[in-house]
C-alpha positions as CSV (number, residue, x, y, z in Angstrom):
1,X,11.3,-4.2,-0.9
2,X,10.0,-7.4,-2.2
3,X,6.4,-8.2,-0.8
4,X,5.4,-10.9,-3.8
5,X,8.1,-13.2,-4.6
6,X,6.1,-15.1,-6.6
7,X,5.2,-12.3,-9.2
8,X,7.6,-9.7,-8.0
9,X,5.6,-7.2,-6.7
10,X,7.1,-4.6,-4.6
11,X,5.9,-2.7,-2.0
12,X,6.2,0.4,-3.9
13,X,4.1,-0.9,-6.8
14,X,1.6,-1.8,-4.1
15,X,1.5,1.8,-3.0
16,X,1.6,3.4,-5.7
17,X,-1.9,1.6,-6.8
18,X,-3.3,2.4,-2.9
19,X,-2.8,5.8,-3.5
20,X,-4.9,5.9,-6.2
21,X,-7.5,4.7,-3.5
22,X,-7.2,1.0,-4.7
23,X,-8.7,-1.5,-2.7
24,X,-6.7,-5.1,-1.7
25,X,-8.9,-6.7,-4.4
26,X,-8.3,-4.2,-7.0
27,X,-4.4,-4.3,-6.4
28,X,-4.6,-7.8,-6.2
29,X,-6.3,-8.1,-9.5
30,X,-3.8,-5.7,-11.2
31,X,-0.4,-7.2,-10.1
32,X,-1.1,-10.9,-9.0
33,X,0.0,-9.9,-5.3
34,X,-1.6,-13.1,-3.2
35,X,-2.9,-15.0,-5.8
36,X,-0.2,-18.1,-5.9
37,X,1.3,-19.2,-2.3
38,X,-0.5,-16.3,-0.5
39,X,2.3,-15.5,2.1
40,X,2.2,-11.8,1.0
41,X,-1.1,-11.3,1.6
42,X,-0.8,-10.1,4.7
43,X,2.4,-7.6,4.2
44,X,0.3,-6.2,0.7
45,X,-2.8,-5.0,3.0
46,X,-0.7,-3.7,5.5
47,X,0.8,-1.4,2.6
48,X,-2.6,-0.7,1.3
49,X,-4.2,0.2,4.6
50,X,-1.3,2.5,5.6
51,X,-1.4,4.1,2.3
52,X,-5.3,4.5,2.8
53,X,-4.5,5.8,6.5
54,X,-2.2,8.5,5.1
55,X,-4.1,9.8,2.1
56,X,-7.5,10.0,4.7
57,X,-4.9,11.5,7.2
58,X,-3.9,14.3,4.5
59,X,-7.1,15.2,3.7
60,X,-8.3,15.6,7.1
61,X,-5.1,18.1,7.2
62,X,-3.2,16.4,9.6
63,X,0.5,15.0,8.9
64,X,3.0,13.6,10.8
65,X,4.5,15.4,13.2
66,X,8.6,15.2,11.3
67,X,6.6,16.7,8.8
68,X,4.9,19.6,10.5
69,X,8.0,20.6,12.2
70,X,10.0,20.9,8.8
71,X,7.7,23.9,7.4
């Protein structure tokens, strides 16, 4: 999905850089994401701090529970 319009920045782009451990303003700074009309701010951290909650999530050991079942 599409979460900069204005420099077509996708969500997976965005995640990709977060799971690296890339912070908004790293991410921000790499791909332009919130730096023209700003309405993808919001949607961009929330893809950055669920990537960041799932890599600190993984290396605590846990994972979600679909997961767990499948081993």
């Amino acid at each position: 999905m599409i979460v900069c319009v204005c420099h077509r920045v996708s969500d997976k782009a965005i995640a990709l850089l977060a799971s690296e451990g890339k912070s908004f303003d790293e991410v921000q700074f790499e791909l332009g994401v919130a730096t023209q009309c700003g309405k993808c701010e919001d949607c961009a951290r929330h893809v950055i701090d669920k990537c960041h909650a799932q890599a600190s999530m993984a290396q605590q050991g846990w994972m979600p529970i679909a997961l767990s079942m499948a081993r």
